[in-house]
LODRENZA-611990 format. One record per residue (C-alpha): residue in three letters; x negated, y, z negated; residue number from 1. Coordinates in Angstrom, 3 decimals. Each point is the difference from the previous one (the first is absolute). Layout:
ATOM | ALA | X | Y | Z | NUM .
...
//
This chain:
ATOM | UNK | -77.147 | 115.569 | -52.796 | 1 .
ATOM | UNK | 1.355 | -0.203 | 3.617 | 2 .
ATOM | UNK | -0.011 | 3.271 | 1.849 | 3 .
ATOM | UNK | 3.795 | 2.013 | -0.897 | 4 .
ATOM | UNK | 1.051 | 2.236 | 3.260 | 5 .
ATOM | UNK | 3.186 | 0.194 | 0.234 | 6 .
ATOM | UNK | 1.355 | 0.693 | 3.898 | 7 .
ATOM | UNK | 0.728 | 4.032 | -0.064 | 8 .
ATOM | UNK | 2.075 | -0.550 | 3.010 | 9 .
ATOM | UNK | 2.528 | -2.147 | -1.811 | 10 .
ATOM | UNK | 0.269 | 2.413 | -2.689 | 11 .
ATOM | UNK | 0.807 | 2.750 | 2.578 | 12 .
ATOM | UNK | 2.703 | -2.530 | 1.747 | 13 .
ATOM | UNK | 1.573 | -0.254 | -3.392 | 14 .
ATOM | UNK | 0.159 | 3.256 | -1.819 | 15 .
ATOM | UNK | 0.722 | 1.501 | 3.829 | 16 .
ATOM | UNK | 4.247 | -0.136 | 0.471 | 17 .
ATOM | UNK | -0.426 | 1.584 | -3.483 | 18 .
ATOM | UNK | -1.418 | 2.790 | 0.886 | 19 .
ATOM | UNK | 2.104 | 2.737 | 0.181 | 20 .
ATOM | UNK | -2.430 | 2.968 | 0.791 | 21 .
ATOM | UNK | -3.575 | 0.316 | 0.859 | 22 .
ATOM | UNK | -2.218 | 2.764 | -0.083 | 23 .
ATOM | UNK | -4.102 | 0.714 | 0.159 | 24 .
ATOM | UNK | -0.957 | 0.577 | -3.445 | 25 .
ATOM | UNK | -1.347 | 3.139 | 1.000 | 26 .
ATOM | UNK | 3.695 | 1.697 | 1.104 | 27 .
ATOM | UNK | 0.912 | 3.019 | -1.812 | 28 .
ATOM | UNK | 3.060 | -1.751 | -1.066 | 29 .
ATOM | UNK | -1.394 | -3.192 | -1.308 | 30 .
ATOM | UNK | -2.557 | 2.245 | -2.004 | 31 .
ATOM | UNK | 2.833 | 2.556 | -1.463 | 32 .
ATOM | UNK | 1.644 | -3.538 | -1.423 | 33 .
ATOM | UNK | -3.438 | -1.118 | -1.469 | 34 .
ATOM | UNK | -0.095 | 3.378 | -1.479 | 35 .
ATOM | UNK | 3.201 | -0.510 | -1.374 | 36 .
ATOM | UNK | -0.040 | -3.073 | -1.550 | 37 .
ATOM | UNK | -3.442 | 1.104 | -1.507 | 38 .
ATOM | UNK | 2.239 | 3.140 | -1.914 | 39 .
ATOM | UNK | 2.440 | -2.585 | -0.413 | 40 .
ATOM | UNK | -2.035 | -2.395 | -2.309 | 41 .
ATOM | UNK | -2.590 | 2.446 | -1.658 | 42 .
ATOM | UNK | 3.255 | 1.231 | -1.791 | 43 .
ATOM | UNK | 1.410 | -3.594 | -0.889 | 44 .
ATOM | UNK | -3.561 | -0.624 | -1.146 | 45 .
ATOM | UNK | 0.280 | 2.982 | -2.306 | 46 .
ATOM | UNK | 3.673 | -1.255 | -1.126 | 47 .
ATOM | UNK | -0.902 | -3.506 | -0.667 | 48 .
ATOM | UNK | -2.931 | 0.972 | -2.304 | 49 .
ATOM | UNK | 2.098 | 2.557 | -2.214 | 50 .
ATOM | UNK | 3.183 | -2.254 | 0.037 | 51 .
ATOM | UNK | -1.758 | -3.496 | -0.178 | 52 .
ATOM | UNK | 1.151 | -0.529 | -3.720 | 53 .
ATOM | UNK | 3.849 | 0.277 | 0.753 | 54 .
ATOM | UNK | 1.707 | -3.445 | 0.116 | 55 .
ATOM | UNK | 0.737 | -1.522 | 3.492 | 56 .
ATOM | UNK | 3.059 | -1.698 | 1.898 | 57 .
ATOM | UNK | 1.587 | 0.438 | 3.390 | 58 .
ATOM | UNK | 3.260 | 1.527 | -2.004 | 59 .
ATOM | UNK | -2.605 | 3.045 | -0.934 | 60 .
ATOM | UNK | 0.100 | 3.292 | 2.195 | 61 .
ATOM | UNK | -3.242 | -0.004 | 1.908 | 62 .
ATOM | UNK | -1.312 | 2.736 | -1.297 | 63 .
ATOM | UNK | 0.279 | -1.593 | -2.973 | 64 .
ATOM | UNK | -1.570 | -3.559 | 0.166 | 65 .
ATOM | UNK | -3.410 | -1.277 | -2.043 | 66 .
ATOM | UNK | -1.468 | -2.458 | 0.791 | 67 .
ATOM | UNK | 0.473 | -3.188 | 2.735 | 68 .
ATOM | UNK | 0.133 | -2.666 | -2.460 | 69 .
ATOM | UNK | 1.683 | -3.127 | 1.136 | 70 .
ATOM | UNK | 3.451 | 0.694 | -0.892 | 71 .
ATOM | UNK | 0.081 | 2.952 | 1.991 | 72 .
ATOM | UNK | -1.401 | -2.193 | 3.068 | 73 .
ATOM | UNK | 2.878 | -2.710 | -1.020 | 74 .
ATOM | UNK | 2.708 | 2.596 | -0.061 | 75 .
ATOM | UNK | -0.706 | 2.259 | 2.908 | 76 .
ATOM | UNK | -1.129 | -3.431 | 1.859 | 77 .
ATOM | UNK | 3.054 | -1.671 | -0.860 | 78 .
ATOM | UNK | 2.176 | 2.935 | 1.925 | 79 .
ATOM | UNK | -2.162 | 0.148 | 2.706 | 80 .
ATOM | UNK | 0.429 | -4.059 | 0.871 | 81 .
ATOM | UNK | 3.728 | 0.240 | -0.481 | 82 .
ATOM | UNK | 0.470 | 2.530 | 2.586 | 83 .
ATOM | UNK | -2.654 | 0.007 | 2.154 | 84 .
ATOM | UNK | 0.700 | -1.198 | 3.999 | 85 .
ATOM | UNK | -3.011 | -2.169 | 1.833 | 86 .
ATOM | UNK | -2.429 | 2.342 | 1.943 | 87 .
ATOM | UNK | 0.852 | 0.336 | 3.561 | 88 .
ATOM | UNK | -1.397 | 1.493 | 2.574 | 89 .
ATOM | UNK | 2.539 | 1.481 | 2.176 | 90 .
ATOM | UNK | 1.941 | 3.509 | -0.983 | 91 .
ATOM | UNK | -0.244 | 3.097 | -0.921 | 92 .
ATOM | UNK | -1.696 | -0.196 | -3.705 | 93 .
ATOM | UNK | 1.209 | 2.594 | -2.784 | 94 .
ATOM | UNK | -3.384 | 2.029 | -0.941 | 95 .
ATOM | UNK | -0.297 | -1.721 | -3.091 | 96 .
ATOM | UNK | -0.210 | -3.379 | 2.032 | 97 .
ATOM | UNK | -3.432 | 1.102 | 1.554 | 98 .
ATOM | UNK | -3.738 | 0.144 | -1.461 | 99 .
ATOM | UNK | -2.425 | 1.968 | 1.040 | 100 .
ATOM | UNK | -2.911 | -1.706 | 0.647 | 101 .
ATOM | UNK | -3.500 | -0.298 | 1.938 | 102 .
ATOM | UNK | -1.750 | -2.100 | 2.307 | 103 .
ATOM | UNK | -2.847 | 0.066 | 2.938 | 104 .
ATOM | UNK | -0.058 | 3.116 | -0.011 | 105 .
ATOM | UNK | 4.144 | 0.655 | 0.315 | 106 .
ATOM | UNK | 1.718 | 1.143 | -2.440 | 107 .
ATOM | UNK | 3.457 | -1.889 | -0.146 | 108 .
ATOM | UNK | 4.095 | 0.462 | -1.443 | 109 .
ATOM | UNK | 0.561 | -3.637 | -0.284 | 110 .
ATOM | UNK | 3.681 | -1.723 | -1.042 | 111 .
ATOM | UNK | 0.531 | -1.874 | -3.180 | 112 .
ATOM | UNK | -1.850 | -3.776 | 0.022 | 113 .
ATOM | UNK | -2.710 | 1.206 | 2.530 | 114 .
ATOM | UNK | -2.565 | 0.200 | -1.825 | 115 .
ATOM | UNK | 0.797 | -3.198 | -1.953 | 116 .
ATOM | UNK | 0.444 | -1.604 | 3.711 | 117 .
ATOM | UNK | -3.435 | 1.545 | 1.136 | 118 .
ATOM | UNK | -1.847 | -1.507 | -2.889 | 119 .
ATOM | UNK | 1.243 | -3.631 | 0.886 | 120 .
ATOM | UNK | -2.644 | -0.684 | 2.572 | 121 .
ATOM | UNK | -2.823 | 0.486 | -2.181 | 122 .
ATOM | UNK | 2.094 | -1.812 | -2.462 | 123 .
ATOM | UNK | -0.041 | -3.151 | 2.400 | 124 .
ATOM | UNK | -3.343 | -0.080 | 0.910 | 125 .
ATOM | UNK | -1.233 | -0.261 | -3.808 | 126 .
ATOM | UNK | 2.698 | -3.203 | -0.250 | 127 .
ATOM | UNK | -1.263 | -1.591 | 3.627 | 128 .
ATOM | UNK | -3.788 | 0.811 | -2.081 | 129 .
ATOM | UNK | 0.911 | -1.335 | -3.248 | 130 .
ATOM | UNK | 2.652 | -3.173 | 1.348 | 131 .
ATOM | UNK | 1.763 | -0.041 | -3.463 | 132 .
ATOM | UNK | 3.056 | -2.507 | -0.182 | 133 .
ATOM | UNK | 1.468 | 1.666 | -3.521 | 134 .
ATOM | UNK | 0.424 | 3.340 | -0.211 | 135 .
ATOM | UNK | 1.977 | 2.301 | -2.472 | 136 .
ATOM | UNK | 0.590 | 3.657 | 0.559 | 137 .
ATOM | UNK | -0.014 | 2.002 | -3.015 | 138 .
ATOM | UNK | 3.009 | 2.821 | 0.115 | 139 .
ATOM | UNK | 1.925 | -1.377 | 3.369 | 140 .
ATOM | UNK | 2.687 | 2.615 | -0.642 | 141 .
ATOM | UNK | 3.055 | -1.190 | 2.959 | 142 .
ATOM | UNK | -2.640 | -2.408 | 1.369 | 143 .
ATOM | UNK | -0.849 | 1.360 | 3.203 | 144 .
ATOM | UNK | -3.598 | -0.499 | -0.002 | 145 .
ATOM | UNK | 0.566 | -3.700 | -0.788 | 146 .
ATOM | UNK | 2.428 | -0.332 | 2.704 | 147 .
ATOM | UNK | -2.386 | 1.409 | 2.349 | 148 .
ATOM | UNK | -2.941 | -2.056 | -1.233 | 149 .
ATOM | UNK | 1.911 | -3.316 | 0.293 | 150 .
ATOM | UNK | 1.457 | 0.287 | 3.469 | 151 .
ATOM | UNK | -4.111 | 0.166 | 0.896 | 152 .
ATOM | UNK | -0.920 | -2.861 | -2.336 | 153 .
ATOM | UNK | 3.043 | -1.818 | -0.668 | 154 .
ATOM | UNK | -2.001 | -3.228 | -1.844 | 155 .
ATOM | UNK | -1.501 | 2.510 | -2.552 | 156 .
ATOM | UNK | 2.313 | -0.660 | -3.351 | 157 .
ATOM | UNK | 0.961 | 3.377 | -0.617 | 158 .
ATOM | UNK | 0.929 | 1.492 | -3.616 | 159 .
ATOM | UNK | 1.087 | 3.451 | -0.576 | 160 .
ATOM | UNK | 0.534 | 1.645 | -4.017 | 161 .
ATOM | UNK | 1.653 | 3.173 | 0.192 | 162 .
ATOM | UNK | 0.434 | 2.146 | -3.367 | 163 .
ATOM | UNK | 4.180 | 0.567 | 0.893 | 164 .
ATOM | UNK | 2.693 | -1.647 | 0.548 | 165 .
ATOM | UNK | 1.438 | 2.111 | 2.619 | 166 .
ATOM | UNK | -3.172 | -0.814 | 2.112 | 167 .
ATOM | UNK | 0.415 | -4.103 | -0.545 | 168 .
ATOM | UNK | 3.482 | 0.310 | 0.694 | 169 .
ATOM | UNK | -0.423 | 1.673 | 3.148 | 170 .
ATOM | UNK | -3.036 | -2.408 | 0.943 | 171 .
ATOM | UNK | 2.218 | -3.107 | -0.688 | 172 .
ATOM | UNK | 2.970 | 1.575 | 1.597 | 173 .
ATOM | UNK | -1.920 | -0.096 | 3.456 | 174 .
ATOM | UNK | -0.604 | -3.679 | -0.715 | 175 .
ATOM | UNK | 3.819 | -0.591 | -0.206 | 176 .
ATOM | UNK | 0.103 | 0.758 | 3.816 | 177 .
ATOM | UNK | -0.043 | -2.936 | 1.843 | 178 .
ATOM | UNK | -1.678 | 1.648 | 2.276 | 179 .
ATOM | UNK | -3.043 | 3.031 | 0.044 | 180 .
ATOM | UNK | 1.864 | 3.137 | 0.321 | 181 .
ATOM | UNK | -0.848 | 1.874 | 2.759 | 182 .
ATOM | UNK | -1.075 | 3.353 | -1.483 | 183 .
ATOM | UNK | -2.518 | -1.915 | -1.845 | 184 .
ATOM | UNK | -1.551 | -2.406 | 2.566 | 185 .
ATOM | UNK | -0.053 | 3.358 | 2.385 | 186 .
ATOM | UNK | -2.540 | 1.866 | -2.616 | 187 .
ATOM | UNK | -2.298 | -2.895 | 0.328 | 188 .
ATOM | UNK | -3.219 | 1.215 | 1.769 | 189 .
ATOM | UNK | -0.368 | -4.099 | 1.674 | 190 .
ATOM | UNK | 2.394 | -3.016 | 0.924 | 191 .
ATOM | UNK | 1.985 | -1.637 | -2.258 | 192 .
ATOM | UNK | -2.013 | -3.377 | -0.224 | 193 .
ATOM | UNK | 2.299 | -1.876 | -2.279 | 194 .
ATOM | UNK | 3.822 | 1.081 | -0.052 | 195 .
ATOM | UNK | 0.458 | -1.532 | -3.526 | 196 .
ATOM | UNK | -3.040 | 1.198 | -1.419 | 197 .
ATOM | UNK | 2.162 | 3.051 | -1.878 | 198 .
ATOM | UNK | 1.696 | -2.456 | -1.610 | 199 .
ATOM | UNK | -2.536 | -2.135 | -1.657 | 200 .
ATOM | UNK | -1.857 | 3.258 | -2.098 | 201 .
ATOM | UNK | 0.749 | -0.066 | -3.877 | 202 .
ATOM | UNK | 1.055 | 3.220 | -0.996 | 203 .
ATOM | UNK | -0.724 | 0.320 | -3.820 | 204 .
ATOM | UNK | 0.637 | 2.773 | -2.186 | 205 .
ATOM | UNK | -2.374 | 0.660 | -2.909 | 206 .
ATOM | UNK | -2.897 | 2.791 | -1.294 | 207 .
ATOM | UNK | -3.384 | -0.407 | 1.580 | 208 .
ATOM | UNK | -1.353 | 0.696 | -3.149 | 209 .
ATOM | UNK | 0.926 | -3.384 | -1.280 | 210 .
ATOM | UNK | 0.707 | -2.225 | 2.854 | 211 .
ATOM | UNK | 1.877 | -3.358 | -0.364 | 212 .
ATOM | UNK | -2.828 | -1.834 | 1.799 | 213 .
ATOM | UNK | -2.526 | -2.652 | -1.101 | 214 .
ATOM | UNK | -3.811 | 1.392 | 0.278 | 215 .
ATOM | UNK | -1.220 | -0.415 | 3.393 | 216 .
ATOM | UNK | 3.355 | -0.795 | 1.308 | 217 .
ATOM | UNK | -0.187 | 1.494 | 3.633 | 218 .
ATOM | UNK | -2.931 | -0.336 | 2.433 | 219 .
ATOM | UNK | 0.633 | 4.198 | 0.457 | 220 .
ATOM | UNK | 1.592 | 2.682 | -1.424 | 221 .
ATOM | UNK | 1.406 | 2.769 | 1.707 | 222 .
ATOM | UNK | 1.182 | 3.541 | -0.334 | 223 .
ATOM | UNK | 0.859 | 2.760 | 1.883 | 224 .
ATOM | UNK | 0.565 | 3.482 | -1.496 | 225 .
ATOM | UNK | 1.543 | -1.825 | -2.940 | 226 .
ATOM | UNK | -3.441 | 0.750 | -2.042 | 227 .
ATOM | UNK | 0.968 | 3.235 | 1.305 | 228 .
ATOM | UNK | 2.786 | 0.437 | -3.032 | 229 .
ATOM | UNK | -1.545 | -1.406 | -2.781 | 230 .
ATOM | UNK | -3.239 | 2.425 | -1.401 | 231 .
ATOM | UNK | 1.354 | -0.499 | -3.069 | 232 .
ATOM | UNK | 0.115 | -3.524 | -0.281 | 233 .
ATOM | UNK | -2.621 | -0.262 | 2.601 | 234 .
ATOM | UNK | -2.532 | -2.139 | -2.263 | 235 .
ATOM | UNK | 2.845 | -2.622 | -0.855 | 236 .
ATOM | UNK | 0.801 | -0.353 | 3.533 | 237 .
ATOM | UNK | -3.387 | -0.338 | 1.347 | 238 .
ATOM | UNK | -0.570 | -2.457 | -2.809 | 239 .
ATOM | UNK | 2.845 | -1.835 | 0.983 | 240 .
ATOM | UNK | -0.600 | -0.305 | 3.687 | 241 .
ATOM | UNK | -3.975 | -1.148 | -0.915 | 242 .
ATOM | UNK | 1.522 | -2.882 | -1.872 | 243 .
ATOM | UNK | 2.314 | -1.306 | 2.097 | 244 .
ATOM | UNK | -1.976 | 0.084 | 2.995 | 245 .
ATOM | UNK | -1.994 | -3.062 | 1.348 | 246 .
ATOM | UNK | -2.462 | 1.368 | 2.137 | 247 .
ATOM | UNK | 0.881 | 3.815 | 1.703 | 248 .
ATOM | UNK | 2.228 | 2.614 | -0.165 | 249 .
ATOM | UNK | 1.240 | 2.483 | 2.321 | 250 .
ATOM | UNK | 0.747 | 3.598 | -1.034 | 251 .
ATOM | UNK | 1.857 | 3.171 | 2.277 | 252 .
ATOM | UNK | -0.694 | 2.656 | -2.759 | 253 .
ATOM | UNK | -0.985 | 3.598 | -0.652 | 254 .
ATOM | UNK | -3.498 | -0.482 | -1.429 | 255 .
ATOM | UNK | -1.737 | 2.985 | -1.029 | 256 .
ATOM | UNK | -2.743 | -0.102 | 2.685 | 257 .
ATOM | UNK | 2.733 | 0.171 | 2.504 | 258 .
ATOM | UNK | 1.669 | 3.164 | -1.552 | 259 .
ATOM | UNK | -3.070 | 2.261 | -0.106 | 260 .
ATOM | UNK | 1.474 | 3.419 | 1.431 | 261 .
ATOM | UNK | 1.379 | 2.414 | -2.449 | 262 .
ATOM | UNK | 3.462 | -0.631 | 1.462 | 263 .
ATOM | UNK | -0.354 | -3.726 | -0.852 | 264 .
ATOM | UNK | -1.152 | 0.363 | -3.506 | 265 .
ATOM | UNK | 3.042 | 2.632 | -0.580 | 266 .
ATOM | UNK | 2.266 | -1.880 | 1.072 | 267 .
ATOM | UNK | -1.111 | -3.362 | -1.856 | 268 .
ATOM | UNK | -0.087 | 2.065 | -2.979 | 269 .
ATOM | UNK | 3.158 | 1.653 | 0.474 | 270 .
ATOM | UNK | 1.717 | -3.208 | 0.308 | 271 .
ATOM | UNK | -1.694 | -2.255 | -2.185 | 272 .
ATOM | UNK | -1.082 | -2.616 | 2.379 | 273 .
ATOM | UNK | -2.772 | -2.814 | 0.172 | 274 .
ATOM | UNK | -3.601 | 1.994 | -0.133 | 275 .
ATOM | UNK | -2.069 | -2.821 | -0.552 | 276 .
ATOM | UNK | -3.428 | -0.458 | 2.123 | 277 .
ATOM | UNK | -0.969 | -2.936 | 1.941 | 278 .
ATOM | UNK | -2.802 | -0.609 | -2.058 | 279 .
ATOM | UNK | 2.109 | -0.248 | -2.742 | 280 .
ATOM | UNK | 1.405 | -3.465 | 1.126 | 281 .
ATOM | UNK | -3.073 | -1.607 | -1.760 | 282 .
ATOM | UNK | 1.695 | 0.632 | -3.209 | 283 .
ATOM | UNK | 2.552 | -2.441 | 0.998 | 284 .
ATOM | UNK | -2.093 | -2.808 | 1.216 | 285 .
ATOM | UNK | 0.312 | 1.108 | 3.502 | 286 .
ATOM | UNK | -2.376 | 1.043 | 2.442 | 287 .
ATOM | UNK | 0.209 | 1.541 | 3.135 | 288 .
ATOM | UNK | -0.573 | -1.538 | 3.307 | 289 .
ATOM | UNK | 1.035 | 2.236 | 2.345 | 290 .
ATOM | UNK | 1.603 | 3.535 | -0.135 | 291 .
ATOM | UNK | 2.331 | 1.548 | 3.000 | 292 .
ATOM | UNK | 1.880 | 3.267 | 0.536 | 293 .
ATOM | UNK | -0.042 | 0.495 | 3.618 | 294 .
ATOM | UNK | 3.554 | 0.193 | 0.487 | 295 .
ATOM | UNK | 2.529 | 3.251 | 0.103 | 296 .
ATOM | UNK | -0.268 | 1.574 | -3.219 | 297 .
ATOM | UNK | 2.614 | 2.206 | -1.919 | 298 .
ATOM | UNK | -1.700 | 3.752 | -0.694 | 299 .
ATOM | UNK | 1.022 | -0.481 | -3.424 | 300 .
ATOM | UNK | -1.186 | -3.326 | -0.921 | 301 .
ATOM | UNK | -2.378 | -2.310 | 1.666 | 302 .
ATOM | UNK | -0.239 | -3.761 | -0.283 | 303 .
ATOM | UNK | -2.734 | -2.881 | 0.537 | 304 .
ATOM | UNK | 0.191 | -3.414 | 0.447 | 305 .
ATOM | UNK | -1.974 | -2.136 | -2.510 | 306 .
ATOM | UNK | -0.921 | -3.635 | 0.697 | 307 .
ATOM | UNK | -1.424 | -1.254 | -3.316 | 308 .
ATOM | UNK | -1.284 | -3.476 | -1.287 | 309 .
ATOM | UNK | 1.004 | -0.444 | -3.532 | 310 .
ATOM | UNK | -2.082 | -1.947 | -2.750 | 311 .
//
């Protein structure tokens, strides 16, 4: 396979008007919040594993929640694309509205989309690699990524299935517009190529463990920190995304060798997310070309970039 580097400046130009704080990683603050978070999920840890049995659902108390099966990710999912704003950069952000992450050395408070917008360079360079023209994106939630991704290659036919409605409706709401709204074109990390582009994604809504797609239906499938939700249907999914895929498939998710740190494995236990190892991907009928995590991470979950051939 071609060489995959990704341009490290451009990912510093895009996650950088979302950074809200930086400090060396070696501050005595930065390592008291480390500490903290460590405390923080050692104890979840300990909760999840004697409480795991108790039914789930977003209408549950916390402290009272089993496991993340997918209703719980529809229901708590569904709320959180009804009433969620579009990330923007400017503003004071409530503390909530900031992750704590790492990167070169720096660690980092950044504001909410970020991250997501930080990961979109490497994201681009695996598409200008690959030159698929069909792609679907497995879990789109309010379409964002897609909308990003299209203004940079508007003649890629884009499809997006999302597991709620909330999320389609917002997606297809933005569509409606007759033109980009501004909060949204402003998170893009590159021009606006094509100012219709937005409008000519198909927004689906459907499970990824039985998508309404012939086999091989899309040169490349796509996800990012969808996979991320679904451990327990994580087989289905992958399944899924193997057979509808032509030739490749992109995937922004917390495998295991990028969570290796006894903060990351507490806190993927804790909350029940995707623990599966690159490796693993041969199960599926994919194998990896190329892995890539040199972007700002979150201390409590890391994520890699997987270019993979399928077949």
């Amino acid at each position: 396979m071609t060489d995959f580097a990704p341009d490290t400046e451009e990912t510093a130009a895009a996650i950088a008007p979302f950074v809200y704080e930086r400090r060396a990683t070696d501050d005595p603050e930065h390592r008291a919040q480390v500490a903290k978070l460590g405390k923080k999920w050692r104890r979840r840890k300990w909760r999840r594993n004697l409480l795991g049995w108790l039914p789930s659902g977003a209408n549950l108390p916390r402290v009272l929640r089993g496991r993340r099966d997918q209703d719980y990710v529809r229901d708590s999912y569904s709320e959180t694309w009804s009433a969620q704003d579009w990330p923007r950069a400017a503003g004071t952000p409530a503390p909530k509205e900031l992750s704590l992450a790492v990167w070169n050395g720096e660690g980092l408070k950044v504001r909410r989309g970020g991250l997501a917008r930080g990961h979109m360079p490497a994201i681009a360079a695996a598409f200008d690699l690959l030159k698929p023209t069909t792609v679907l994106e497995v879990g789109t939630g309010m379409g964002l990524n897609l909308f990003t991704l299209s203004a940079r290659f508007p003649d890629v036919a884009w499809t997006g299935i999302e597991l709620t409605e909330a999320g389609v409706a917002r997606a297809q709401s933005v569509q409606k517009e007759p033109t980009l709204p501004p909060v949204i074109a402003d998170y893009f990390p590159w021009p606006v190529s094509d100012p219709a582009a937005y409008q000519r994604i198909d927004f689906r809504q459907g499970d990824a463990t039985r998508l309404p797609f012939d086999d091989n239906a899309f040169d490349l499938v796509f996800t990012r920190q969808a996979l991320e939700q679904m451990e327990s249907v994580r087989d289905g999914a992958l399944a899924e995304i193997s057979r509808v895929a032509k030739t490749h498939v992109i995937l922004l998710e917390p495998f295991a060798d990028f969570n290796q740190s006894a903060l990351n494995k507490n806190f993927v236990r804790a909350k029940d997310y995707f623990s599966l190892p690159v490796a693993d991907l041969a199960r599926f009928g994919i194998t990896p070309l190329h892995t890539y995590d040199n972007f700002p991470q979150k201390l409590t979950l890391g994520q890699g970039l997987v270019v993979g051939k399928v077949g």
